[in-house]
C-alpha positions as CSV (number, residue, x, y, z in Angstrom):
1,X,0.0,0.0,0.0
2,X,1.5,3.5,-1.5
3,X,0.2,6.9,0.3
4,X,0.5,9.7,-1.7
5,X,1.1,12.6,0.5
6,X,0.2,15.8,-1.4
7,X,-0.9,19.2,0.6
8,X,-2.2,22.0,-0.9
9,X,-1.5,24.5,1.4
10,X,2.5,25.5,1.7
11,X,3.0,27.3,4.5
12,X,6.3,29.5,4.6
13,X,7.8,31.9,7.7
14,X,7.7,35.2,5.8
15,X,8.0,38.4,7.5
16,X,4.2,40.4,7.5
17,X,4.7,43.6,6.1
18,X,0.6,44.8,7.0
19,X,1.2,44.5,10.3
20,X,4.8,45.3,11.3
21,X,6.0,47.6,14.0
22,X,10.0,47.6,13.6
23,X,10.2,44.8,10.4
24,X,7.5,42.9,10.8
25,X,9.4,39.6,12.3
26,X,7.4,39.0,15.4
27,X,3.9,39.5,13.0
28,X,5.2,36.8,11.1
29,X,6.3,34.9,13.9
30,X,2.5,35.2,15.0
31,X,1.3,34.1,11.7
32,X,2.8,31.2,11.0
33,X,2.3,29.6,14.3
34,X,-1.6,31.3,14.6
35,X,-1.0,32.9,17.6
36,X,-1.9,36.7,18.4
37,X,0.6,39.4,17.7
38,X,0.1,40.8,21.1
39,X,1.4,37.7,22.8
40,X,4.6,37.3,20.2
41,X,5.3,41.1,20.5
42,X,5.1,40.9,24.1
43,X,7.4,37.3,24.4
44,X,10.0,39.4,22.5
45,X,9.9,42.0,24.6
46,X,10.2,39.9,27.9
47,X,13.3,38.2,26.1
48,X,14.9,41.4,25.2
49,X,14.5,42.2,28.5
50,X,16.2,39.1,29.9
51,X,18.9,38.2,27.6
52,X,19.5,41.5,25.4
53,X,22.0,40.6,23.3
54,X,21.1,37.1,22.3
55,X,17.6,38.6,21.5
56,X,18.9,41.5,19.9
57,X,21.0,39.6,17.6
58,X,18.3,36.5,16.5
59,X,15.8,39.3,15.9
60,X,18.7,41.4,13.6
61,X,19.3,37.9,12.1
62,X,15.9,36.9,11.6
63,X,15.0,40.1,10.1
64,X,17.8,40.0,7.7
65,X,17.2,36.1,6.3
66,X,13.1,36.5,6.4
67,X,11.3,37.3,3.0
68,X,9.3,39.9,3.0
69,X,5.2,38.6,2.6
């Protein structure tokens, strides 16, 4: 027995551009994984707060490598 996977939906990690504040990474982030912008936005924040360069530098790097939506 062959299953023949085929989806129709391809879901990529693009940055949104509608709803961005700084470059629209953490709208993305929200979109992709269908969760709210508020809570994404406000994750980052906490982990800018807590480790500030290793946030600073994934969001710089994540910004730089995402495509724009």
């Amino acid at each position: 027995m062959q299953y023949d996977r085929n989806y129709s939906v391809k879901k990529t990690l693009t940055k949104d551009v509608r709803y961005k504040k700084l470059s629209g990474v953490c709208a993305g982030l929200a979109k992709y994984y269908q969760l709210p912008r508020l809570v994404v936005r406000v994750a980052a924040i906490a982990a800018l707060i807590t480790f500030p360069v290793a946030t600073g530098v994934a969001y710089l790097v994540s910004a730089l490598l995402m495509s724009d939506s």
